[in-house]
C-alpha positions as CSV (number, residue, x, y, z in Angstrom):
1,X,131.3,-54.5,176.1
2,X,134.4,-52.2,176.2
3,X,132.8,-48.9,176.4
4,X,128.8,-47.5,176.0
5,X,129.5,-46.6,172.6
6,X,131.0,-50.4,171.6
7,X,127.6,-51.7,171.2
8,X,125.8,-54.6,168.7
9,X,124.3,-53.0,165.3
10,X,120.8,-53.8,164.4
11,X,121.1,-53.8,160.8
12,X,117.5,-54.9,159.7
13,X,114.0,-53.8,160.6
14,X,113.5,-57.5,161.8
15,X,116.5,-57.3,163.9
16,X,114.7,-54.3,165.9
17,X,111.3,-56.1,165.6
18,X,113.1,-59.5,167.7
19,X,115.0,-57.2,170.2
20,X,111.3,-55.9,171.0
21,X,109.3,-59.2,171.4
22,X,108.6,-59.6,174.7
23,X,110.6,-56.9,176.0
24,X,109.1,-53.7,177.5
25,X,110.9,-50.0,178.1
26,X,113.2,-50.5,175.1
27,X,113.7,-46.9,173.3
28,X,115.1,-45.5,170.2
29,X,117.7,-41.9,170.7
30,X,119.1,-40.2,168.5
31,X,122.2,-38.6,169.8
32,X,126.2,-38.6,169.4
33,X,126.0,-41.8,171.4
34,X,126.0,-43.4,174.7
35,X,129.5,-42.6,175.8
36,X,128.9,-38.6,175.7
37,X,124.9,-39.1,176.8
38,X,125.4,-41.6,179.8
39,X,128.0,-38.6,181.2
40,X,124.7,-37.0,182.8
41,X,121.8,-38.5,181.5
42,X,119.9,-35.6,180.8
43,X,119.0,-33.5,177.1
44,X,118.3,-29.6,177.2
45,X,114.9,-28.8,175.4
46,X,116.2,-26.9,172.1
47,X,114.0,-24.3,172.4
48,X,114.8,-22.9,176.1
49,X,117.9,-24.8,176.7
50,X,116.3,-26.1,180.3
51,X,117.9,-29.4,181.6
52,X,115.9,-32.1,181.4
53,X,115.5,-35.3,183.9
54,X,116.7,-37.9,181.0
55,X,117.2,-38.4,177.5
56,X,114.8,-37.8,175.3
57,X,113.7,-40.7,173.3
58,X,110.9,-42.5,171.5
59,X,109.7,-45.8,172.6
60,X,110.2,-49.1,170.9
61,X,107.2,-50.6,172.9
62,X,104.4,-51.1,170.6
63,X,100.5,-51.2,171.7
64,X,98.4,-53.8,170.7
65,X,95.9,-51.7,168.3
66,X,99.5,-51.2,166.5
67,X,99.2,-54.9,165.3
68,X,101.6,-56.1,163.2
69,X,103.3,-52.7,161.1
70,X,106.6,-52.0,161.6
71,X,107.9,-50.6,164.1
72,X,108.9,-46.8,164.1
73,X,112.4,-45.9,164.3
74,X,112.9,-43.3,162.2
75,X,110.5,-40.3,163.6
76,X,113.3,-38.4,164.1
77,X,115.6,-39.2,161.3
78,X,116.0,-35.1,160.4
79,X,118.3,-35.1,163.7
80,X,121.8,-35.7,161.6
81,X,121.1,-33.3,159.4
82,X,120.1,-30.7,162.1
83,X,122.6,-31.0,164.6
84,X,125.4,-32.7,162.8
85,X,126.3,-36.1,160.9
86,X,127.8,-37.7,163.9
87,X,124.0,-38.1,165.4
88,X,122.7,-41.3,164.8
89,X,120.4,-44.0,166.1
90,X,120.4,-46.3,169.2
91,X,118.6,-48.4,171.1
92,X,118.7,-48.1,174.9
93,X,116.4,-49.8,178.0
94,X,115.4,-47.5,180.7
95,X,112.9,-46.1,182.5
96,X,110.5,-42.8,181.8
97,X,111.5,-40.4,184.2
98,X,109.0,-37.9,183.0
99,X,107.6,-36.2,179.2
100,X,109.2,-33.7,177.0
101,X,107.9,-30.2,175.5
102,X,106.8,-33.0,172.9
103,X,105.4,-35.5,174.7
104,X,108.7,-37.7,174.7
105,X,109.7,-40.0,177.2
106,X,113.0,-38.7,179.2
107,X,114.5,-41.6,179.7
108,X,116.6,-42.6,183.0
109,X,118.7,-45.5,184.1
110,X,119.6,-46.0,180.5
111,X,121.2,-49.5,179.6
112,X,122.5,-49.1,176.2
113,X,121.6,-52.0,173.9
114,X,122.7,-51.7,170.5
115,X,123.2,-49.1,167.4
116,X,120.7,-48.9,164.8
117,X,122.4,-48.7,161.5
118,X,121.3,-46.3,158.4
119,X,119.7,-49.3,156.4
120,X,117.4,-49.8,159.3
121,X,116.2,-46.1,158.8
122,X,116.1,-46.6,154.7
123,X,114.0,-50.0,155.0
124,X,111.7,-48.0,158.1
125,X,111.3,-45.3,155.4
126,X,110.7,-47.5,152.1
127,X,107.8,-49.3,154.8
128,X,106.2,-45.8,155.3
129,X,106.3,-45.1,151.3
130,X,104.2,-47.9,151.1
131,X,101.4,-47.3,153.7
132,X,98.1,-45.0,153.1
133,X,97.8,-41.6,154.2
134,X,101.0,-39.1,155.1
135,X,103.0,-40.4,157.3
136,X,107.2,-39.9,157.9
137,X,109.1,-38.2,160.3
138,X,108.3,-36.0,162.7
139,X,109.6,-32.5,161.2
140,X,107.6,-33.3,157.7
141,X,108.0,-31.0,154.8
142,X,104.9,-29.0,153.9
């Protein structure tokens, strides 16, 4: 690996489902990348810009009760079109350093693992279509 940001891309939802198997701490951010992130391994909460002691993320690891769905990787697929088109998706191993105004893991000793490219969030999204109930990402239209 040259640099954080020259990472492998997870292009299918079964590419992120065999990166998970058997691993725990694995994470999903989405952010302008690991090169500009791992410079101080912290993210400001939006609302009152106070530092926080990691990146925010959303776990990869999945619970047991989960069963077999697929796995979520696209609760916060709004980001790119809030705070720019250069945010997109990685995946990352670390350790929780603490929670978020949200209830996120902040995520420390980061390791980044791969990208997770836009078809990943498309087939994630087309899998959520066809469950029961509302369901999507996090900011959902009302």
């Amino acid at each position: 690996m040259g640099t954080p940001d020259d990472l492998p891309v997870l292009r299918t939802l079964d590419d992120v489902t065999r990166l998970i198997e058997g691993q725990d701490h694995l994470y999903v951010r989405w952010s302008r990348g690991p090169a500009k992130d791992l410079k101080a391994v912290s993210s400001k909460d939006d609302l009152t810009g106070v530092p926080m002691p990691g990146l925010s993320a959303n776990s990869l690891d999945v619970e047991a009760w989960w069963e077999n769905r697929p796995v979520k990787v696209h609760d916060y697929s709004h980001l790119p079109r809030e705070k720019g088109p250069d945010v997109h998706p990685w995946a990352l191993r670390g350790r929780e350093r603490g929670r978020g105004p949200d209830n996120e893991p902040l995520v420390g000793d980061v390791e980044p693992v791969g990208w997770i490219d836009g078809r990943v969030i498309e087939e994630a999204a087309a899998e959520v279509a066809r469950q029961e109930g509302v369901w999507g990402p996090l900011r959902r239209r009302s």
